[in-house]
C-alpha positions as CSV (number, residue, x, y, z in Angstrom):
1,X,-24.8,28.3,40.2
2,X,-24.4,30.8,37.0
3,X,-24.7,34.4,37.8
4,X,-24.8,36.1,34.1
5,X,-22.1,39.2,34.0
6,X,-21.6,41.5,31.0
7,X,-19.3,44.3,30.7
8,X,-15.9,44.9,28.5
9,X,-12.3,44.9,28.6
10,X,-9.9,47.2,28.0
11,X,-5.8,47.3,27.2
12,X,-3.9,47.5,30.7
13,X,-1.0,49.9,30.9
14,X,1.6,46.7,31.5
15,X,2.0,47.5,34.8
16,X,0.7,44.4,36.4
17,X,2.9,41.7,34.8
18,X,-0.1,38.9,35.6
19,X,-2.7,40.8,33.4
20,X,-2.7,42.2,30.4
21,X,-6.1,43.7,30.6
22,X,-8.8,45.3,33.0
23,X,-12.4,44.0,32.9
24,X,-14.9,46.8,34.1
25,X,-18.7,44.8,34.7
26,X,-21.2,46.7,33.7
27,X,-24.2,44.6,34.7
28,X,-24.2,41.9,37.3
29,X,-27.3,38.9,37.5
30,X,-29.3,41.5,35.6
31,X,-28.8,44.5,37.4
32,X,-26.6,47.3,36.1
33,X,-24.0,48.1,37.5
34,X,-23.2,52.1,37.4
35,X,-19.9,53.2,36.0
36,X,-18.7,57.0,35.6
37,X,-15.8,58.8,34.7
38,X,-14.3,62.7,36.0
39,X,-13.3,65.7,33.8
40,X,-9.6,66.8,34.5
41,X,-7.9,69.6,33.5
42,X,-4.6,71.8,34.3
43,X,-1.5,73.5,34.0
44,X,1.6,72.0,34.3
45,X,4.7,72.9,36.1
46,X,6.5,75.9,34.2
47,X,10.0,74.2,33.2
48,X,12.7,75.2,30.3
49,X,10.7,78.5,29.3
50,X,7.2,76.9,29.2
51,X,4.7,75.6,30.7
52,X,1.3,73.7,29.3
53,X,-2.4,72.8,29.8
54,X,-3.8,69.7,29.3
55,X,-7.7,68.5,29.5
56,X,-8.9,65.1,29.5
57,X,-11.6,62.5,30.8
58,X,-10.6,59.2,32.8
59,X,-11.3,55.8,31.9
60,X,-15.1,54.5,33.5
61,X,-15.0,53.0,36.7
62,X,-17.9,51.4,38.8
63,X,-20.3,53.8,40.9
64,X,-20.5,53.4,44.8
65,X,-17.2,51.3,45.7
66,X,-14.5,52.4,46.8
67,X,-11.9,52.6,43.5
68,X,-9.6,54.9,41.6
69,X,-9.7,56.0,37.9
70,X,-7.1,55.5,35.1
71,X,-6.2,58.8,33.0
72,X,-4.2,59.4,29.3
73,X,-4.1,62.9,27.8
74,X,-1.8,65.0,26.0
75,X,-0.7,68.7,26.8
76,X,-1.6,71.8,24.9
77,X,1.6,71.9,21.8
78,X,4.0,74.8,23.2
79,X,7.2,75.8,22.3
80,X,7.0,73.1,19.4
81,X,6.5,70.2,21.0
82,X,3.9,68.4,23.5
83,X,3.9,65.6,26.3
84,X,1.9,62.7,27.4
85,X,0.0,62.7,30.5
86,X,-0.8,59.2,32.0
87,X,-1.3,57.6,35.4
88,X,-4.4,56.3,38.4
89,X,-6.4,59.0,40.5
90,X,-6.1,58.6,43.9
91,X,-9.0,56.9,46.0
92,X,-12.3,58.7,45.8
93,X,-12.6,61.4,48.4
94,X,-16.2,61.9,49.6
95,X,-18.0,65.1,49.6
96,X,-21.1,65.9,52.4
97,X,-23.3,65.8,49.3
98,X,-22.7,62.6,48.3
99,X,-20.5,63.2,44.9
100,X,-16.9,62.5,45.0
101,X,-13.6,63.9,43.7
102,X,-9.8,62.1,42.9
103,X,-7.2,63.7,43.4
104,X,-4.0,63.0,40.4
105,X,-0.5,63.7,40.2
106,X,2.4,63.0,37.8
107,X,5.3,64.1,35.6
108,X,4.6,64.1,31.7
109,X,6.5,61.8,29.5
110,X,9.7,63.9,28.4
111,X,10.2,65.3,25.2
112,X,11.2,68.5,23.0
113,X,14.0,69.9,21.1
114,X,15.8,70.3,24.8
115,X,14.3,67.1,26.6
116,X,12.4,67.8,29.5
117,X,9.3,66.9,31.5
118,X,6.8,68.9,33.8
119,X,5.0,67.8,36.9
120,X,1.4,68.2,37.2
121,X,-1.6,67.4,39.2
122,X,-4.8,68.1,40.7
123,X,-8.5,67.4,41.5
124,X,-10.5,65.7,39.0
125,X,-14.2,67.4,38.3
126,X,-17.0,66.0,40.6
């Protein structure tokens, strides 16, 4: 039996040694399958003088599962320099409304005249 799937791939980040690339199915036997991505957005940790903000959108991921999002972004440029921001949301926490939120943390790659990195994290937008 032949159940027609459609969707795309896209890079990995390496960190599965087995795959070099994630598949996200976008229809399934004919019927779409619903993908959507979350808004995030911060400041991070004030370190060396400085601190910056950083805004981004995660990777699409498939609608009413349970699944987390991938996220790359770079900070705001301050004090001559800016950081990388990269790393998986948490699991989908559910709201009484039926939307959902992912919570992300991380440090940001390091870099500047004095090296450094900053924490960050948060709540991704509903």
């Amino acid at each position: 039996m032949e159940i027609p799937v459609s969707g795309f791939m896209y890079h990995s980040d390496g960190s599965d040694y087995m795959h070099s690339h994630q598949l996200l199915i976008t229809q399934w036997d004919g019927i779409p399958v619903p993908a959507h991505v979350h808004e995030l957005r911060g400041v991070t940790s004030f370190d060396v003088g400085h601190n910056h903000t950083y805004a981004g959108t995660t990777e699409p991921a498939p609608s009413g599962v349970p699944h987390t999002h991938r996220y790359f972004t770079f900070t705001t440029v301050d004090d001559r320099h800016r950081h990388e921001i990269r790393g998986v949301t948490g699991p989908a926490i559910q709201l009484p409304n039926g939307g959902h939120y992912h919570e992300f943390s991380g440090f940001t790659t390091v870099n500047g005249a004095n090296p450094h990195r900053h924490s960050y994290g948060g709540r991704t937008s509903l």
